[in-house]
N, C-alpha and C positions, 0 to 999 in steps of 0.2 A: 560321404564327406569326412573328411582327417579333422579331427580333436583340431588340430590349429587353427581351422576355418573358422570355428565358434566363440572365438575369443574376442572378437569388436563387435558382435552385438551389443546392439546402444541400450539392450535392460541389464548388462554382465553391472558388477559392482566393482567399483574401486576402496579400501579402506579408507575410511577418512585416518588421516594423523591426529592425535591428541589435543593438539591444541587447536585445532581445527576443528574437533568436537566442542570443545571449551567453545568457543568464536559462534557457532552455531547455539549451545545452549542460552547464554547470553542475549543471541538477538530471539529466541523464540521467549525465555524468560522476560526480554524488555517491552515485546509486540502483545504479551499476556498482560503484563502489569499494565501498561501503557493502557488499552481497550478495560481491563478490569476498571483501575482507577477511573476511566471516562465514565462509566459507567454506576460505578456508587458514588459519586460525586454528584451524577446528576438524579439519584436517589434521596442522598440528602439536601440538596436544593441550593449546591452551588450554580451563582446564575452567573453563565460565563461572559454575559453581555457585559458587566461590570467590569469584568477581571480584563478584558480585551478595548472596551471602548467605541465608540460608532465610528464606521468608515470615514475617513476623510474625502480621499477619493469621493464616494459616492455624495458627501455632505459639499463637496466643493462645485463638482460636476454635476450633479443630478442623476447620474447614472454607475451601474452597477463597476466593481472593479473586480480585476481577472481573479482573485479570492475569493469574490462576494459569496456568500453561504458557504463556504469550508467550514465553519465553524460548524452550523446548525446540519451539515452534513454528516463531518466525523463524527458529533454527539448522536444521530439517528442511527447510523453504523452501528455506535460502540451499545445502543436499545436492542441490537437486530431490525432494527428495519429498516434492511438493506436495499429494496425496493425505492423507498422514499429518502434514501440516502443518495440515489442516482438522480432522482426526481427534483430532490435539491441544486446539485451540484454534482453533475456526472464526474467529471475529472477528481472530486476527492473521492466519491464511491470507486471510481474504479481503482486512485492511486490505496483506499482501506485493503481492497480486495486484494492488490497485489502484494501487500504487507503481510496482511491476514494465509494467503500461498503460502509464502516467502515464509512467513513462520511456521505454520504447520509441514513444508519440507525442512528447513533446518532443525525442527524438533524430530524428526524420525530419522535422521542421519545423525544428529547430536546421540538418540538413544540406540541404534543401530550399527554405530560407528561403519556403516558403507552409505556409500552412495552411490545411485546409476550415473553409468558412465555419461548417458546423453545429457546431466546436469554440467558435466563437467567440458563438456563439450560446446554446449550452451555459452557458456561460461568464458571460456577463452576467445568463442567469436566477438564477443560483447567489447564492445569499446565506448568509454566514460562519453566523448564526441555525439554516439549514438543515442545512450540513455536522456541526456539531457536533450536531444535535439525529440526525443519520447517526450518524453516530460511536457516541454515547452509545449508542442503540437497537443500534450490532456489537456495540458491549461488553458490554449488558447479554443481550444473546441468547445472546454465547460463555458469560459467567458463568453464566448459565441452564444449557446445556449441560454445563459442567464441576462445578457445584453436582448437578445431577440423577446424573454421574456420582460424584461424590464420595458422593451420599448410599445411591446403590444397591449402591455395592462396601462 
């Protein structure tokens, strides 16, 4: 096989540019502090029930809304228990998880300055249309979930 054939393997590395390290450090430093903060806050006995207020939704309808337990989810997350963070409210466990990814890959390209190419590849198939239409589909599967629970208890 000729050297040239080996050059689009989807593990080869692309150099990340500068500021493009910077862009990545950033969101791995915000997804760090963000989870830290969650976390000694609910140490020292901030009670976020106050700081957020009771569901309307739920207080008006009786039943749960497509957020209901995000809250007491991300706080299980940001404990590690990630387990009963699913158990909550699957679509915010799974949307921590994807953050929690998402940062520990932009933290080793941030310190690395490369990146695999099939990130980047990834990358450009990705259309805004698609993510959100992801999104929408966690949210309405967790609300499913948490409606099926609310209707059975």
């Amino acid at each position: 096989m000729q050297t040239d054939q080996h050059r689009n393997r989807p593990w080869d590395s692309i150099p990340a540019a500068p500021r493009q390290r910077l862009r990545l450090a950033w969101f791995f430093l915000g997804i760090l502090v963000l989870f830290l903060s969650l976390y000694l806050s609910q140490g020292l006995g901030v009670d976020f029930g106050i700081l957020f207020g009771p569901c309307g939704f739920k207080q008006r309808y009786g039943l749960p809304c497509p957020t209901c337990g995000m809250t007491t989810s991300v706080l299980a997350f940001s404990r590690g228990e990630v387990l009963r963070s699913f158990s909550i409210q699957p679509a915010a466990g799974l949307l921590c998880s994807v953050l929690v990814v998402g940062a520990v890959l932009s933290g080793i390209v941030a310190s690395l300055g490369k990146y695999p190419r099939f990130i980047g590849q990834v990358l450009a198939r990705l259309r805004i249309l698609y993510i959100l239409i992801g999104l929408g589909l966690i949210v309405a599967v967790g609300w499913a979930v948490t409606y099926l629970r609310a209707v059975r208890d």
